[in-house]
C-alpha positions as CSV (number, residue, x, y, z in Angstrom):
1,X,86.7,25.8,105.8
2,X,88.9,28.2,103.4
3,X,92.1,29.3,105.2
4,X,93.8,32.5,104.0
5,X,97.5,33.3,104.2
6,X,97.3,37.2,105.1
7,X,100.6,38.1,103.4
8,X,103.1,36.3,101.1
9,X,105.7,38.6,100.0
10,X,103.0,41.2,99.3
11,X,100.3,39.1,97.5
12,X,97.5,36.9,99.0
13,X,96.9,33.2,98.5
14,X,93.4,32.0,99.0
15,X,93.8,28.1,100.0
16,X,91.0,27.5,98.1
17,X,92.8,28.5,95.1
18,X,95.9,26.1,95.6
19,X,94.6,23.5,98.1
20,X,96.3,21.6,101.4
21,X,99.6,22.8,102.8
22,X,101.2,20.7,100.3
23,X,99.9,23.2,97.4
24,X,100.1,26.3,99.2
25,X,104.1,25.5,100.0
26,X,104.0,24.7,96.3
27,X,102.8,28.1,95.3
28,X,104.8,29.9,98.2
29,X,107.8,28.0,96.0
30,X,106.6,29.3,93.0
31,X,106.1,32.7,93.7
32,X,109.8,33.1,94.7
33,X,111.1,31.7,92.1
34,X,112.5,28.5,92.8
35,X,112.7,25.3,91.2
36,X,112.0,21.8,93.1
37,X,116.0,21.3,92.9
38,X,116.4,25.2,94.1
39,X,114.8,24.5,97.5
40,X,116.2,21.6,98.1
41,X,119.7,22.8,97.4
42,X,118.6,25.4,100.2
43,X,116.8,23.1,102.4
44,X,119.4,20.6,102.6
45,X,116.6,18.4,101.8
46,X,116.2,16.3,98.7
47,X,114.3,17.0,95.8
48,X,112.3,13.9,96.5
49,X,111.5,15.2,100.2
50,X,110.1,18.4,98.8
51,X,107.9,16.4,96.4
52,X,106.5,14.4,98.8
53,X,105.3,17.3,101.1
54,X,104.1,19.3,98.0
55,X,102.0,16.3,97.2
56,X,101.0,15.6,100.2
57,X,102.0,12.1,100.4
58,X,104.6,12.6,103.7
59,X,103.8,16.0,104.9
60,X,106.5,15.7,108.0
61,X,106.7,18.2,110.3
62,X,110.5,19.0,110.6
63,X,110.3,19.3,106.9
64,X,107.7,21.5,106.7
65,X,109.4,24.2,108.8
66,X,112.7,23.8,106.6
67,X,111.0,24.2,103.5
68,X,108.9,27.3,105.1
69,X,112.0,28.9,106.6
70,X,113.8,28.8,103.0
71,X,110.9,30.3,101.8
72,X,110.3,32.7,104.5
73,X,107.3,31.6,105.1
74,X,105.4,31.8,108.4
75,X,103.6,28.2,108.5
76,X,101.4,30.2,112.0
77,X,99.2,32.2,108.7
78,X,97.7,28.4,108.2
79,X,96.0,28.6,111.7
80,X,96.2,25.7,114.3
81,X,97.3,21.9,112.6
């Protein structure tokens, strides 16, 4: 199943192009502009933490929603987890 992300600051991102949540927050990331260090400066989370959920390998949920609020990011375009 390919997911879409309707809007992202007025450009689309096909999942299948970028992959899990992980590499679509990754993307999201990119696409404004910020660095690992960036978003974790605005997260209050640590580089490390952001790392892990963009690789997938501790994907928490409280994270998640930090990371998508600092990116203004609306984590309901994924669909139902």
């Amino acid at each position: 199943m390919t997911l879409s992300i309707r809007e992202f600051n007025g450009s689309n991102i096909e999942t299948a192009d970028v992959g899990g949540i992980g590499q679509i927050l990754k993307k999201a990331r990119e696409n404004v502009g910020y660095s690992i260090d960036d978003l974790a400066e605005t997260t209050g989370l640590t580089s490390a933490e952001i790392a892990q959920v963009e690789n997938e390998t501790d994907v928490d949920e409280a994270r998640l929603r930090r990371i998508a609020a600092a990116l203004r990011f609306d984590l309901s375009h994924l669909g139902p987890r």
